[in-house]
C-alpha positions, 0 to 999 in steps of 0.5 A, spaced: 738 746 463 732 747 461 734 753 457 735 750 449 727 749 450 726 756 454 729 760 448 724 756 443 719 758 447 722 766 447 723 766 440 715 763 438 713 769 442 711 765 449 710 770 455 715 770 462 710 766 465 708 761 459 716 759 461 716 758 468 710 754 468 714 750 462 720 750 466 716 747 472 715 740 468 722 740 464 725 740 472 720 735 474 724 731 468 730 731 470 730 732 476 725 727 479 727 725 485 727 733 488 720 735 484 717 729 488 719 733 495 718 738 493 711 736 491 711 734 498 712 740 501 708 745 498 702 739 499 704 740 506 705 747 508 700 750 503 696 744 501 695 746 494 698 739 489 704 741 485 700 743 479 697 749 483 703 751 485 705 757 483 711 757 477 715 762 480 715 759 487 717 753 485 723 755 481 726 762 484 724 758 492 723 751 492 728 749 486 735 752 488 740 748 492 738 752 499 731 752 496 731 744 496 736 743 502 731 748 506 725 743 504 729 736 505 731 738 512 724 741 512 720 734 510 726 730 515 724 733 520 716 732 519 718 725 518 716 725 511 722 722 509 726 715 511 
């Protein structure tokens, strides 16, 4: 998904992790919806607001499919979610 902006980005010299700071956003835009729990979450477990998160967290644990399954049944069951 977001790898056309990636490979720019790796062919104008930006580092690993100038493209998972991008790749944070990019997946904010297309997947809203899941960024907003997401953003949730990482607020209420590690108190810290989605811009603070750490890149890679958020892409290698959070943005996966069982990542993002773990924090929907997670926020659910905090009643965080109707």
């Amino acid at each position: 998904m977001a790898i056309g902006p990636l490979e720019l980005m790796a062919s104008r010299g930006a580092t690993t992790d100038q493209m998972f700071e991008a790749a944070k956003y990019i997946h904010a835009i297309w997947f809203p919806q899941q960024t907003l729990e997401i953003a949730i979450y990482i607020q209420t477990n590690d108190w810290v607001d989605f811009a603070a998160a750490h890149p890679r967290d958020v892409g290698e644990s959070l943005s996966s499919a069982s990542g993002f399954n773990a924090v929907h049944e997670a926020l659910l069951e905090d009643g965080l979610l109707k």
